[in-house]
C-alpha positions in Angstrom: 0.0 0.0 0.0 1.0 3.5 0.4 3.4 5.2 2.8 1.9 5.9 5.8 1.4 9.8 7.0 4.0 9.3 9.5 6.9 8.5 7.2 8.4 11.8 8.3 12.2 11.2 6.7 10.4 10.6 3.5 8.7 13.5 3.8 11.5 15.9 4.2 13.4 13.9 1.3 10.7 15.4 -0.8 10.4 18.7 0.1 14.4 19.0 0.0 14.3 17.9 -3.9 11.3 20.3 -4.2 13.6 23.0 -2.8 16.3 22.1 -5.1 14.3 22.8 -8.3 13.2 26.2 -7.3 14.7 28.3 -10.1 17.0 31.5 -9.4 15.6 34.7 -10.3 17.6 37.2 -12.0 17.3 41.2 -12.4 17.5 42.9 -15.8 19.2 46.1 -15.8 18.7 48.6 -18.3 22.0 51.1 -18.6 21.8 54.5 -19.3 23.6 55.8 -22.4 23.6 59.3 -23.8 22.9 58.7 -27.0 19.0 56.1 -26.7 16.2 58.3 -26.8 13.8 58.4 -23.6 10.9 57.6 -26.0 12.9 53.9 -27.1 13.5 53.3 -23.3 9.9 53.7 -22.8 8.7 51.6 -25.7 10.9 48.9 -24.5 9.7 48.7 -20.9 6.2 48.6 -22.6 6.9 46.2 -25.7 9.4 43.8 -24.1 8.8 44.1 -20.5 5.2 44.2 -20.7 5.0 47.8 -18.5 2.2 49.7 -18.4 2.9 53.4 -19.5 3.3 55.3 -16.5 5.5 52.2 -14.9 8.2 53.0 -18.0 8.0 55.9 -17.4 9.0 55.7 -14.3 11.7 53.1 -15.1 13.0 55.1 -17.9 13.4 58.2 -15.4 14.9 56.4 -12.8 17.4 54.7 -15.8 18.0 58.5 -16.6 18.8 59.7 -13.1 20.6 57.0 -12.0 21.9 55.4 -14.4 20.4 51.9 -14.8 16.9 50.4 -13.3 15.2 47.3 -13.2 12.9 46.5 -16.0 11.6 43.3 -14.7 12.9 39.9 -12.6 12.9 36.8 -14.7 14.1 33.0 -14.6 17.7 32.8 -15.9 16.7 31.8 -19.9 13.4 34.6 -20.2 16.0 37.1 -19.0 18.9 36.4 -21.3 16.0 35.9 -24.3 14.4 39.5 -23.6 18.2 41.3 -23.0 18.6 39.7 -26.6 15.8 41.4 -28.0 16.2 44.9 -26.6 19.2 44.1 -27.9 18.5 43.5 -31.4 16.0 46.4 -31.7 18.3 48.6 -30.7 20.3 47.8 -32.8 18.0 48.0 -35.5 17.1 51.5 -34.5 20.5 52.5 -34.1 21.0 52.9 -30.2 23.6 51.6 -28.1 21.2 50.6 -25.6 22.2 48.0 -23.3 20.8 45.9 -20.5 22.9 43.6 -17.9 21.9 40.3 -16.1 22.1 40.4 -12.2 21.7 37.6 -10.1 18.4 38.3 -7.4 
């Protein structure tokens, strides 16, 4: 039959392995340039990060100010796969634009 509720070390085996596949999170960081237009910064946080417009907005002045902001936390592969397309649309548009991956 089954194991019995008070199989305590089985148990804990479990919820150790479940604790193990907990993925990390990581940070995207947009940098601040002085050549990417405010308007691009803001279209990204909308079109890529899925912002609404006043959040960008604030992103993209705290990016100004600062000099970097986070535009959203991610698993490891989702992060890497949306810095490589603000990547290659700023490219496309001509801006140096660049984002960083930081550990959470």
């Amino acid at each position: 039959m089954g194991k019995s509720r008070t199989d305590h070390a089985s148990d804990t085996a479990i919820a150790e392995e479940v604790r193990a596949k907990t993925p990390k999170f990581y940070r995207v960081i947009i940098l601040n340039d002085d050549f990417t237009s405010m308007e691009f910064v803001v279209h990204i946080l909308e079109s890529v990060f899925m912002k609404s417009p006043s959040e960008a907005v604030q992103i993209m002045l705290h990016v100004h100010k600062s000099g970097r902001g986070v535009a959203g936390i991610f698993t490891k592969q989702i992060a890497e796969a949306k810095i490589e397309i603000v990547h290659q649309r700023a490219k496309a548009e001509g801006f140096p634009l660049r984002c960083v991956l930081e550990e959470e």
